[in-house]
C-alpha positions as CSV (number, residue, x, y, z in Angstrom):
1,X,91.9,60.6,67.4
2,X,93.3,63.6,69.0
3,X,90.5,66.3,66.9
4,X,87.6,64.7,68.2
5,X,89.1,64.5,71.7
6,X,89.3,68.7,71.2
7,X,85.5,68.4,70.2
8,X,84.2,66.2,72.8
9,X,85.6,68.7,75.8
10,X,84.5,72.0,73.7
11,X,81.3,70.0,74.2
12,X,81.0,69.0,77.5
13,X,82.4,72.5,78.7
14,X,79.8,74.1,76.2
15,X,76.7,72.1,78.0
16,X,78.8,72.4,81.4
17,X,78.0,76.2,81.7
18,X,74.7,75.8,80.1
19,X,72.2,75.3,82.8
20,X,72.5,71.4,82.2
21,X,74.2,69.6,84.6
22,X,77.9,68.7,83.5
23,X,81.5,68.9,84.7
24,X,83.8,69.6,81.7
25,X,86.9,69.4,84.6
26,X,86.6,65.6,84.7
27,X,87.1,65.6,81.0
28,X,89.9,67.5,80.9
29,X,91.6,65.9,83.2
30,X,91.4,62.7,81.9
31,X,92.6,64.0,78.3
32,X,95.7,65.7,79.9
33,X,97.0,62.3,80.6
34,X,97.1,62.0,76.8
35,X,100.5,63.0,75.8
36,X,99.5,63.5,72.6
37,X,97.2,66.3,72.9
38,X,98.2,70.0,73.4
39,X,97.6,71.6,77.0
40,X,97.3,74.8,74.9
41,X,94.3,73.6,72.5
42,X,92.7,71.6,75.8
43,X,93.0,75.1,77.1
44,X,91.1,76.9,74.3
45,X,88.7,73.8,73.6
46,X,87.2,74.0,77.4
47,X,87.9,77.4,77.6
48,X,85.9,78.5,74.3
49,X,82.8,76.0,74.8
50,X,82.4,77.0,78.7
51,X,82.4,80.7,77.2
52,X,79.6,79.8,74.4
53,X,77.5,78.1,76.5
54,X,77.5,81.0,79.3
55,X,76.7,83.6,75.7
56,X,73.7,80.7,75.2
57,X,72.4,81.5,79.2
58,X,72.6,85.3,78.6
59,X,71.2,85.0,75.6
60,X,68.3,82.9,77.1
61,X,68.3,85.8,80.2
62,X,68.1,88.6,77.7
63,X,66.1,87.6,75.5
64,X,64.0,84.7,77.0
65,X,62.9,86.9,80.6
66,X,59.3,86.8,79.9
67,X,59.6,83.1,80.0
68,X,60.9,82.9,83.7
69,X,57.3,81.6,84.8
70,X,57.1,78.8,82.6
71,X,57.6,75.2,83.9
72,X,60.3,74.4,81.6
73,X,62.4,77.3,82.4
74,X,65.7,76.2,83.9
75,X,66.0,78.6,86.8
76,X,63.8,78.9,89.6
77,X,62.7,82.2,90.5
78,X,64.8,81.6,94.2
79,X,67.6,81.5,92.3
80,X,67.6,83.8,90.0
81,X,66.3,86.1,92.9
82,X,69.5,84.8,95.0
83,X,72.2,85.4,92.3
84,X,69.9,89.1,91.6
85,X,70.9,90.0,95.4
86,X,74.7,88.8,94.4
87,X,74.7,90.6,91.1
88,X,73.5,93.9,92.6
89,X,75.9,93.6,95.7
90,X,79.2,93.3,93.8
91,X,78.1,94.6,89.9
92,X,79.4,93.5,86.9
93,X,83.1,92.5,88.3
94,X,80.9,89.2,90.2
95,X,80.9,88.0,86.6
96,X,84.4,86.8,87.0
97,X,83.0,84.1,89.2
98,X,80.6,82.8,86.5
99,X,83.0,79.6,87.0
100,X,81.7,78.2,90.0
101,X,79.2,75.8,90.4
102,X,75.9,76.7,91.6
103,X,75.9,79.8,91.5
104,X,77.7,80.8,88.0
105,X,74.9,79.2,85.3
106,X,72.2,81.5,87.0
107,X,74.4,84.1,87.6
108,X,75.4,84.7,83.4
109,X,71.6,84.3,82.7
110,X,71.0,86.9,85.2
111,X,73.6,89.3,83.3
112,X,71.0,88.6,80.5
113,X,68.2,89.8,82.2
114,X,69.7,92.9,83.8
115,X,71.1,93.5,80.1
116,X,74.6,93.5,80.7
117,X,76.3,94.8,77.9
118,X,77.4,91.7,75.7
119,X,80.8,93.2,75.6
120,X,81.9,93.8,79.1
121,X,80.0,90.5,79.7
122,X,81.9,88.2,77.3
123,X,85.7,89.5,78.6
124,X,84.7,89.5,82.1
125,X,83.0,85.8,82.0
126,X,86.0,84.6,79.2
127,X,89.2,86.2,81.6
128,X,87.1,84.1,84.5
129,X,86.8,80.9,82.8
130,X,90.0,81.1,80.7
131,X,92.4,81.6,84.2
132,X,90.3,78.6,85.8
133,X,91.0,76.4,83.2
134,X,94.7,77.9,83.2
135,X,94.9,77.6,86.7
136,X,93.8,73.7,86.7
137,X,96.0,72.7,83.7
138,X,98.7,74.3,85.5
139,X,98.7,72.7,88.8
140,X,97.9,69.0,87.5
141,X,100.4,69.1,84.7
Protein backbone atom coordinates (compact mmCIF):
# COMPACT_ATOMS: atom_id res chain seq x y z
CA UNK A 1 0.00 0.00 0.00
CA UNK A 2 2.13 2.58 -1.48
CA UNK A 3 0.04 5.82 0.73
CA UNK A 4 0.91 4.49 3.87
CA UNK A 5 4.41 3.73 2.88
CA UNK A 6 4.48 7.85 2.12
CA UNK A 7 3.10 8.11 5.82
CA UNK A 8 5.22 5.87 7.68
CA UNK A 9 8.67 7.75 6.33
CA UNK A 10 6.88 11.40 6.83
CA UNK A 11 6.76 9.82 10.19
CA UNK A 12 9.84 8.48 11.02
CA UNK A 13 11.65 11.58 9.37
CA UNK A 14 9.12 13.81 11.43
CA UNK A 15 10.37 11.99 14.95
CA UNK A 16 13.98 11.62 13.32
CA UNK A 17 14.62 15.42 13.70
CA UNK A 18 12.63 15.68 16.81
CA UNK A 19 15.01 15.14 19.64
CA UNK A 20 13.97 11.35 19.69
CA UNK A 21 16.21 9.15 18.56
CA UNK A 22 15.42 7.84 14.84
CA UNK A 23 17.04 7.48 11.46
CA UNK A 24 14.38 8.23 8.70
CA UNK A 25 17.56 7.30 6.01
CA UNK A 26 17.09 3.59 6.72
CA UNK A 27 13.58 3.89 5.83
CA UNK A 28 14.00 5.47 2.87
CA UNK A 29 16.21 3.40 1.66
CA UNK A 30 14.55 0.48 2.06
CA UNK A 31 11.28 1.95 0.22
CA UNK A 32 13.38 3.11 -2.76
CA UNK A 33 13.75 -0.55 -3.58
CA UNK A 34 10.01 -0.44 -4.07
CA UNK A 35 9.52 0.25 -7.76
CA UNK A 36 6.23 1.23 -7.13
CA UNK A 37 6.71 4.23 -5.19
CA UNK A 38 7.76 7.74 -6.53
CA UNK A 39 11.51 8.97 -5.71
CA UNK A 40 9.80 12.45 -6.02
CA UNK A 41 6.95 11.90 -3.15
CA UNK A 42 9.81 9.77 -1.00
CA UNK A 43 11.53 12.96 -1.49
CA UNK A 44 8.82 15.29 -0.19
CA UNK A 45 7.48 12.68 2.43
CA UNK A 46 11.05 12.58 4.33
CA UNK A 47 11.75 15.89 3.30
CA UNK A 48 8.46 17.55 4.76
CA UNK A 49 8.35 15.47 8.13
CA UNK A 50 12.26 16.07 8.87
CA UNK A 51 11.22 19.85 8.25
CA UNK A 52 8.05 19.62 10.78
CA UNK A 53 9.75 17.97 13.31
CA UNK A 54 12.82 20.58 13.35
CA UNK A 55 9.60 23.65 13.37
CA UNK A 56 8.36 21.24 16.64
CA UNK A 57 12.32 21.71 18.33
CA UNK A 58 12.20 25.45 17.61
CA UNK A 59 9.05 25.71 18.67
CA UNK A 60 9.96 23.80 21.95
CA UNK A 61 13.44 26.33 21.96
CA UNK A 62 11.29 29.44 21.57
CA UNK A 63 8.70 28.94 23.42
CA UNK A 64 9.65 26.12 26.01
CA UNK A 65 13.38 28.09 27.23
CA UNK A 66 12.27 28.45 30.72
CA UNK A 67 11.97 24.83 30.83
CA UNK A 68 15.65 24.00 29.99
CA UNK A 69 16.22 23.06 33.84
CA UNK A 70 13.66 20.55 34.14
CA UNK A 71 14.58 16.81 34.15
CA UNK A 72 12.41 15.94 31.32
CA UNK A 73 13.87 18.47 29.01
CA UNK A 74 15.51 16.74 26.12
CA UNK A 75 18.69 18.74 25.84
CA UNK A 76 21.30 19.00 28.33
CA UNK A 77 22.45 22.34 29.15
CA UNK A 78 26.27 21.00 27.63
CA UNK A 79 24.72 20.73 24.66
CA UNK A 80 22.76 23.29 24.04
CA UNK A 81 25.69 25.39 25.41
CA UNK A 82 28.00 23.47 22.73
CA UNK A 83 25.68 24.05 19.61
CA UNK A 84 25.23 28.10 21.37
CA UNK A 85 29.19 28.35 20.82
CA UNK A 86 28.46 26.85 17.01
CA UNK A 87 25.41 28.97 16.44
CA UNK A 88 27.20 32.16 17.44
CA UNK A 89 30.42 31.20 15.47
CA UNK A 90 28.94 30.70 12.03
CA UNK A 91 25.07 32.59 12.51
CA UNK A 92 22.12 31.73 10.96
CA UNK A 93 23.84 30.08 7.64
CA UNK A 94 24.98 26.93 10.35
CA UNK A 95 21.26 26.11 10.03
CA UNK A 96 21.93 24.51 6.81
CA UNK A 97 23.60 21.74 8.72
CA UNK A 98 20.48 21.04 10.94
CA UNK A 99 20.80 17.54 8.99
CA UNK A 100 23.52 16.03 10.80
CA UNK A 101 23.33 13.94 13.55
CA UNK A 102 24.20 15.13 16.92
CA UNK A 103 24.51 18.19 16.51
CA UNK A 104 21.39 19.31 14.18
CA UNK A 105 18.25 18.39 16.82
CA UNK A 106 19.93 20.77 19.45
CA UNK A 107 21.14 23.04 17.03
CA UNK A 108 17.19 23.98 15.53
CA UNK A 109 15.97 24.17 19.24
CA UNK A 110 18.73 26.52 19.83
CA UNK A 111 17.44 28.78 16.77
CA UNK A 112 14.35 28.75 19.08
CA UNK A 113 15.86 30.06 21.89
CA UNK A 114 18.04 32.73 20.25
CA UNK A 115 14.55 33.54 18.28
CA UNK A 116 15.56 33.01 15.00
CA UNK A 117 13.16 34.47 12.84
CA UNK A 118 10.68 31.53 11.80
CA UNK A 119 11.08 32.60 8.23
CA UNK A 120 14.77 32.59 7.56
CA UNK A 121 14.75 29.50 9.88
CA UNK A 122 12.24 27.27 7.90
CA UNK A 123 14.13 27.89 4.20
CA UNK A 124 17.49 27.69 5.65
CA UNK A 125 16.68 24.22 7.71
CA UNK A 126 14.08 23.05 4.53
CA UNK A 127 16.98 23.87 1.50
CA UNK A 128 19.34 21.75 4.11
CA UNK A 129 17.21 18.85 4.63
CA UNK A 130 15.55 18.82 1.18
CA UNK A 131 19.29 18.66 -0.87
CA UNK A 132 20.25 15.75 1.74
CA UNK A 133 17.53 13.80 1.05
CA UNK A 134 18.08 14.86 -2.80
CA UNK A 135 21.50 14.10 -2.51
CA UNK A 136 20.86 10.37 -0.98
CA UNK A 137 18.08 9.48 -3.42
CA UNK A 138 20.34 10.54 -6.08
CA UNK A 139 23.32 8.55 -5.51
CA UNK A 140 21.51 5.20 -4.46
CA UNK A 141 19.05 5.29 -7.29
Amino acid sequence: MPDLSYLSLFASAFLSATLLPGSSEALLLYLMQDTDLSLLLLWLSATTGNVLGSVANWGLGRFGYHLRHRRWFPVAEAQLERARGYFLRWGSVSLLLAWLPVVGDPLTLLAGLLRVPFVLFLVLVTLGKGLRYALLIGVLS
